[in-house]
C-alpha positions as a Markdown table, in Angstrom:
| # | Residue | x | y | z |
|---|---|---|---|---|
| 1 | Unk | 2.3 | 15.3 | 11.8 |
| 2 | Unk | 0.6 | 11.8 | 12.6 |
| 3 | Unk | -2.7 | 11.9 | 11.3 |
| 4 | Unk | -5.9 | 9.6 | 13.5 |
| 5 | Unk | -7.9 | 8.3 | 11.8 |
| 6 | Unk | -11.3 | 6.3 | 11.9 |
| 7 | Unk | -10.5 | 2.6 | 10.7 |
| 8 | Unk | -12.8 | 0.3 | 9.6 |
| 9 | Unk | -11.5 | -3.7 | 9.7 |
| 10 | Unk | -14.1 | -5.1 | 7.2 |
| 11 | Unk | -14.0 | -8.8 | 7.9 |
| 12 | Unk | -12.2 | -8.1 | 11.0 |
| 13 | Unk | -13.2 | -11.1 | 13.0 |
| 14 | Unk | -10.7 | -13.4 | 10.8 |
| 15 | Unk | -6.6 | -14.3 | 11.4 |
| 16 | Unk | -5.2 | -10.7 | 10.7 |
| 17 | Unk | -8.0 | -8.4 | 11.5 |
| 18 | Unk | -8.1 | -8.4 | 15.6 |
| 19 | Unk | -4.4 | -8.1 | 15.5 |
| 20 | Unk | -4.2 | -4.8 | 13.3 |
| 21 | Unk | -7.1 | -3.5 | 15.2 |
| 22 | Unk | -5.4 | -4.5 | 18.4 |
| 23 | Unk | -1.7 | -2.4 | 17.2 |
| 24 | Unk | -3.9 | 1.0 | 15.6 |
| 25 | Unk | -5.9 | 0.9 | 18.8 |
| 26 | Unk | -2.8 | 1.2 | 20.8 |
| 27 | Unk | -1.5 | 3.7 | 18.5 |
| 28 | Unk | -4.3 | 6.3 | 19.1 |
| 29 | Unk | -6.6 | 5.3 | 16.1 |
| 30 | Unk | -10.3 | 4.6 | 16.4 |
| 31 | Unk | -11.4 | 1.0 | 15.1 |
| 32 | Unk | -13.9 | -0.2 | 14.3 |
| 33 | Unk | -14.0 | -3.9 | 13.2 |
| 34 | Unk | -16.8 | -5.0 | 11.0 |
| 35 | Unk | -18.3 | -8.4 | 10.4 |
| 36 | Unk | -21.5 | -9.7 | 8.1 |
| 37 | Unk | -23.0 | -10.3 | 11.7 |
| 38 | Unk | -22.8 | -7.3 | 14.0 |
| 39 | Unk | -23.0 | -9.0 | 17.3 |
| 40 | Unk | -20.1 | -11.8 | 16.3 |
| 41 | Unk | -17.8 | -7.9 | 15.6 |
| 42 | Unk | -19.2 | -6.7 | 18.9 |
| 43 | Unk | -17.8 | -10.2 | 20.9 |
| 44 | Unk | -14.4 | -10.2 | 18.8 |
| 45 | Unk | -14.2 | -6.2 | 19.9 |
| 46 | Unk | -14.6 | -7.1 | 23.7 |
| 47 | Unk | -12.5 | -9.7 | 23.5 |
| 48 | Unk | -9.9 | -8.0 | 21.9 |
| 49 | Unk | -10.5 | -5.0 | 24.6 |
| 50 | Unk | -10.1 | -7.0 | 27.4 |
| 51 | Unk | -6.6 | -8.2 | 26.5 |
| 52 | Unk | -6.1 | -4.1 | 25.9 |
| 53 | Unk | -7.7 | -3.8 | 29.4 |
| 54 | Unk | -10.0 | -0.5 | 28.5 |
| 55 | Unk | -12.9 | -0.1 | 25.3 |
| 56 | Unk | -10.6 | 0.7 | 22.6 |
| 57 | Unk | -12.3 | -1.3 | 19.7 |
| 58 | Unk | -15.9 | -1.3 | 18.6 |
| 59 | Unk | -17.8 | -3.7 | 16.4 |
| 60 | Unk | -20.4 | -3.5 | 14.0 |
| 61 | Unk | -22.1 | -5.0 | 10.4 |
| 62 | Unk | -19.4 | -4.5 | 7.8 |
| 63 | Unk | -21.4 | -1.9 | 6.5 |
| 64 | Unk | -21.8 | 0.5 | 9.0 |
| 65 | Unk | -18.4 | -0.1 | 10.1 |
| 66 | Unk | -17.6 | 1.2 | 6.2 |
| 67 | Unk | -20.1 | 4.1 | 6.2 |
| 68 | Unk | -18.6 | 5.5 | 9.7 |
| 69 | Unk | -14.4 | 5.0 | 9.0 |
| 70 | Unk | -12.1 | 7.2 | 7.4 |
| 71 | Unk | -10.2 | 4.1 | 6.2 |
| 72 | Unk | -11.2 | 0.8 | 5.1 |
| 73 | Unk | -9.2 | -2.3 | 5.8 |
| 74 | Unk | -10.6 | -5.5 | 3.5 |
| 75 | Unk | -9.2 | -8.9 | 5.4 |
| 76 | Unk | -12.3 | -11.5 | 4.4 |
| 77 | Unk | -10.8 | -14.7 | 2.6 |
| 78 | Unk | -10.2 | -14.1 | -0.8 |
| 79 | Unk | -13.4 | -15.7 | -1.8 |
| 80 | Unk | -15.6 | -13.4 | -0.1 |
| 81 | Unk | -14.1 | -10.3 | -1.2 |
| 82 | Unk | -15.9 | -9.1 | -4.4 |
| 83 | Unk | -19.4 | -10.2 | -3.3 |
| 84 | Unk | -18.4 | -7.8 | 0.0 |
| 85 | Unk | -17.1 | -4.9 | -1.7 |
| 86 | Unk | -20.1 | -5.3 | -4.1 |
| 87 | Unk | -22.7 | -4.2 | -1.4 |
| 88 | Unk | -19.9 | -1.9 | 0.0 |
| 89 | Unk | -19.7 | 0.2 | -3.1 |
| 90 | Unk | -21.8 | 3.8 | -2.0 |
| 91 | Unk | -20.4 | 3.3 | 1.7 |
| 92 | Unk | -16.8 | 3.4 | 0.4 |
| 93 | Unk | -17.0 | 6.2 | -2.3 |
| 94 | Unk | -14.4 | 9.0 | -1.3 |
| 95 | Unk | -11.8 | 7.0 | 1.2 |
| 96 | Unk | -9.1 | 4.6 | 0.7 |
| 97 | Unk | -9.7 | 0.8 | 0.8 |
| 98 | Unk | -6.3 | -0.7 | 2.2 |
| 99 | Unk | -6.4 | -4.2 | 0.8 |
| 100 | Unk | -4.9 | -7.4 | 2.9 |
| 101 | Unk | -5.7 | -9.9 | 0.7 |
| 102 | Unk | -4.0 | -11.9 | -1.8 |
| 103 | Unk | -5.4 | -13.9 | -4.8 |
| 104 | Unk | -4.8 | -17.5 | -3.4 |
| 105 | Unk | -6.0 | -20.9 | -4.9 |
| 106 | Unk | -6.6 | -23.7 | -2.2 |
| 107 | Unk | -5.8 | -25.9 | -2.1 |
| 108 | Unk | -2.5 | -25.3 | -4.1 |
| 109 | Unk | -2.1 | -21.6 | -1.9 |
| 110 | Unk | 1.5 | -21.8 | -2.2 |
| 111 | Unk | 1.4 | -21.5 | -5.5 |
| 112 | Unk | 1.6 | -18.1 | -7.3 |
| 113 | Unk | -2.2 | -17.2 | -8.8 |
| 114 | Unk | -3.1 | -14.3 | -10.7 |
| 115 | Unk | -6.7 | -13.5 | -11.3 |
| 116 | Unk | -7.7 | -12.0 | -15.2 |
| 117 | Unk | -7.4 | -8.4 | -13.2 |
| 118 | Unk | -4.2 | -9.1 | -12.1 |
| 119 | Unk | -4.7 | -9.0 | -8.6 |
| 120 | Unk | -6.7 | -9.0 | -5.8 |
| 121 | Unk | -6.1 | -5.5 | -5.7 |
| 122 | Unk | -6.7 | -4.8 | -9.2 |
| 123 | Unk | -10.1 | -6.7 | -8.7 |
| 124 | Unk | -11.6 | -4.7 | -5.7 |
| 125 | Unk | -10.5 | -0.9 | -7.8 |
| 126 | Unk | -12.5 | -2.2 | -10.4 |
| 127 | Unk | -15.4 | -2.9 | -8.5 |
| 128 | Unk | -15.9 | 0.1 | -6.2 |
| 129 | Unk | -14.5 | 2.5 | -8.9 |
| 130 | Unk | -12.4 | 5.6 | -9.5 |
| 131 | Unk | -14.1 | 7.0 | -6.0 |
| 132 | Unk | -12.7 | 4.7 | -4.1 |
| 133 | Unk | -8.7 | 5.1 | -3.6 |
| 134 | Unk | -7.8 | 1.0 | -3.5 |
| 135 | Unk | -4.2 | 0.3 | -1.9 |
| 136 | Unk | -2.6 | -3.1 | -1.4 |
| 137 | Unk | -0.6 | -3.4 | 1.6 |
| 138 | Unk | 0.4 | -5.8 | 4.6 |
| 139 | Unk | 0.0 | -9.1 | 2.3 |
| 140 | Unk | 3.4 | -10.2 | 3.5 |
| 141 | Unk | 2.6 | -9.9 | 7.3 |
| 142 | Unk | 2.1 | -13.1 | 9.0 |
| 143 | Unk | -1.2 | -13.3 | 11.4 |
| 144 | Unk | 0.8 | -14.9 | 14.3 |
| 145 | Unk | 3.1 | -11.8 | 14.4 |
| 146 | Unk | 0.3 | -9.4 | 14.8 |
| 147 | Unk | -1.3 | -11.4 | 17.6 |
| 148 | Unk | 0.8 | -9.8 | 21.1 |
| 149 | Unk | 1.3 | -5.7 | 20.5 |
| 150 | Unk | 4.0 | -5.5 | 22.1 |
| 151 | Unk | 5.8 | -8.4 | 20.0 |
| 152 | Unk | 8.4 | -6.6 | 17.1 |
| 153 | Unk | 7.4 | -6.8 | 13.5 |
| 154 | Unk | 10.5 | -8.1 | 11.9 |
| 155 | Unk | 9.2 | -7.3 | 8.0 |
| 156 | Unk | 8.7 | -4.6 | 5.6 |
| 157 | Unk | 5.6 | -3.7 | 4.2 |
| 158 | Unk | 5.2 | -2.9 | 0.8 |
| 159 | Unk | 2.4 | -0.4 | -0.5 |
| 160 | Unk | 1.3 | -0.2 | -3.9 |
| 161 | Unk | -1.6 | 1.8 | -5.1 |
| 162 | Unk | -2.1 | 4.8 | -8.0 |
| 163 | Unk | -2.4 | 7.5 | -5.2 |
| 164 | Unk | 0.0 | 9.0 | -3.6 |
| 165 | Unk | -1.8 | 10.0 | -0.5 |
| 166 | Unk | -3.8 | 7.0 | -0.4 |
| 167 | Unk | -0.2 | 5.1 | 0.2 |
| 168 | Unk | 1.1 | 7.8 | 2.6 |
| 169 | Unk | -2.2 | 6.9 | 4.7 |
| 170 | Unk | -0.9 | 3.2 | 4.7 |
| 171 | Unk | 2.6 | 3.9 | 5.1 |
| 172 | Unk | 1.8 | 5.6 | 8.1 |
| 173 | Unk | -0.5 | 2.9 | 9.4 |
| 174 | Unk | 2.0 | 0.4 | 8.7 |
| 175 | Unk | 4.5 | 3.1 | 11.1 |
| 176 | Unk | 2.1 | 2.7 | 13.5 |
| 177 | Unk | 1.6 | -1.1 | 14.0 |
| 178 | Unk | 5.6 | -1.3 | 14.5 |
| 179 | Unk | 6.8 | -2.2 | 11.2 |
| 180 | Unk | 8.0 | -0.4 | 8.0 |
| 181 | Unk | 6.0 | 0.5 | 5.2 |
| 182 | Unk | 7.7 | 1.1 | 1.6 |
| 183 | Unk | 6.4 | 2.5 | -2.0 |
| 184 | Unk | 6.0 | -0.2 | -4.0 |
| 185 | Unk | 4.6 | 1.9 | -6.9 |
| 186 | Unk | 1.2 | 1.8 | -8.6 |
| 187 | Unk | -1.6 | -0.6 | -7.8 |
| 188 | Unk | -0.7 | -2.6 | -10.9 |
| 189 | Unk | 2.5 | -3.8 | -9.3 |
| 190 | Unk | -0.1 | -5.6 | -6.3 |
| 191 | Unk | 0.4 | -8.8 | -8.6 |
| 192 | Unk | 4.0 | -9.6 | -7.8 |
| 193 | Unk | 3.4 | -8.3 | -4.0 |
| 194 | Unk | 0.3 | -10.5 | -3.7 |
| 195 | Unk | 3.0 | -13.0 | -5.2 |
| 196 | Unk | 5.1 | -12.8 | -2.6 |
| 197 | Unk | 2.4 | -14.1 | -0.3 |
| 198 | Unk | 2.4 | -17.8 | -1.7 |
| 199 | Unk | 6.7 | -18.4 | -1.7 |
| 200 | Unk | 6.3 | -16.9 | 1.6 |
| 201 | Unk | 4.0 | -19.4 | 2.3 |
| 202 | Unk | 5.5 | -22.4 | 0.5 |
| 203 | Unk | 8.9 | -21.0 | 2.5 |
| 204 | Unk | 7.3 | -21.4 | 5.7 |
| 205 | Unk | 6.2 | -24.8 | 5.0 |
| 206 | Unk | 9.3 | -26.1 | 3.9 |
| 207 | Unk | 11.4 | -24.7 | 6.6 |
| 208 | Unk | 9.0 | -25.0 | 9.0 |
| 209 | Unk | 9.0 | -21.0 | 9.9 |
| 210 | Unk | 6.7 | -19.3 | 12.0 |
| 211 | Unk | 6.5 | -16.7 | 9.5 |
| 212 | Unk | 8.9 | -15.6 | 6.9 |
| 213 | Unk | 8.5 | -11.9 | 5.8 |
| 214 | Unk | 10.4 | -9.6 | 3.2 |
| 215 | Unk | 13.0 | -6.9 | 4.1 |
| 216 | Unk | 14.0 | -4.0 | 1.4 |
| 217 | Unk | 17.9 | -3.6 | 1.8 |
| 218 | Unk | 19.8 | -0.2 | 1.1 |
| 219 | Unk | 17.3 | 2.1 | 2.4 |
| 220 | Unk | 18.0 | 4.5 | 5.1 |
C-alpha cells in the first residue's frame, strides 16, 4: 500500500527542489520546503501553489521544516551541505535523509570528483550519524524535467543507501514523481551514482541535450 508521508525539501528554494515539491504535492504527500530564510520558503511555496492552483506546499526555516517531516530531502549546492546538516543533526535523528546532491568541483563540474568520504552521500551519514538513515537518490534527474508535472520523466533513478526501508521510502517517492526508482545497493556505491552526474553533464554539454538521464535495461 502507498504510504504519505510528510516531506521536508531542505534547501528547497534552489533548481530541483520546487519541482519535487511540485510532483509529491500532486501525488498526495505533504511538503514542506525549507529555506535558511523562512519567508523566501513561504514565497517559493505560493508560487509554486499557484501554478498547482490550491495550498499544497508550505514553507518554513530549514529547521523546522526538518523537525516537522517524516522525510528529509537535502538539495542545497554541494557547498552548503555539511554546514546545513551540521545544525540539522537532533532535528533529523530517527528519519531518512534522501540526498540530491552530488560532490561537484566548479568550475571543472563535469569532471568526476570524489570527496575523502567517498561521496556526498557518504559525507552527510557521517555527519548526522547511525540515527539518521542517509539515502542517495535522484542525482541523475535533470532540474528542467521536473519543472511542468505533468511533463514525463524519461530516466531511471537509482537508490543507494544501507537500509532497506529507507530505499523502499525513496523508491516509492521516486514512483510517485513519474519516474522509476532502482536498488542500487548500499550507500557506499553513491560514489559512482554521484559520478554519473558530471558525464551526464559533460554529455549534455557536448551534444547540446536538454538533459541526458540513465535507463537500467533488462528489468521488467
Amino acid at each position: 500500500m502507498k504510504q504519505h508521508y510528510t516531506i521536508a525539501i531542505l534547501g528547497g528554494t534552489g533548481n530541483e527542489g520546487p519541482g519535487l515539491a511540485m510532483r509529491w504535492a500532486k501525488a498526495g504527500h505533504t511538503v514542506i520546503i525549507g529555506s535558511r530564510e523562512a519567508e523566501k520558503a513561504q514565497r517559493v511555496a505560493g508560487e509554486i501553489n499557484a501554478k498547482l492552483g490550491e495550498p499544497l506546499i508550505a514553507g518554513a526555516s530549514n529547521t523546522d521544516a526538518a523537525f516537522a517531516c517524516d522525510v528529509a530531502v537535502l538539495t542545497v549546492p554541494y557547498a552548503a551541505q555539511n554546514a546545513l546538516l551540521e545544525t540539522l543533526t537532533g532535528a533529523l535523528q530517527g528519519k531518512t535523509l534522501i540526498n540530491v546532491n552530488v560532490a561537484l568541483r566548479p568550475p571543472k563540474v563535469a569532471q568526476v570528483y570524489i570527496p575523502p568520504e567517498g561521496s556526498a552521500s557518504e559525507q552527510a551519514q557521517a555527519i548526522l550519524g547511525p540515527g539518521v538513515d542517509v539515502v542517495a537518490a535522484f542525482q541523475n534527474v535533470g532540474a528542467h524535467t521536473l519543472e511542468d508535472p505533468d511533463h514525463p520523466i524519461d530516466c531511471d533513478v537509482l537508490v543507494c543507501g544501507d537500509k532497506k526501508a529507507a530505499k523502499a521510502v525513496a523508491i516509492q517517492l521516486a514512483e510517485d514523481i513519474g519516474t522509476r526508482g532502482i536498488d542500487a545497493g548500499p550507500l557506499v556505491n553513491a560514489k559512482v551514482v554521484e559520478g554519473l552526474t558530471s558525464i551526464l553533464i559533460g554529455i549534455n554539454i557536448r551534444y547540446k541535450a536538454p538533459g541526458s538521464g540513465i535507463r537500467i535495461t533488462g528489468l521488467p
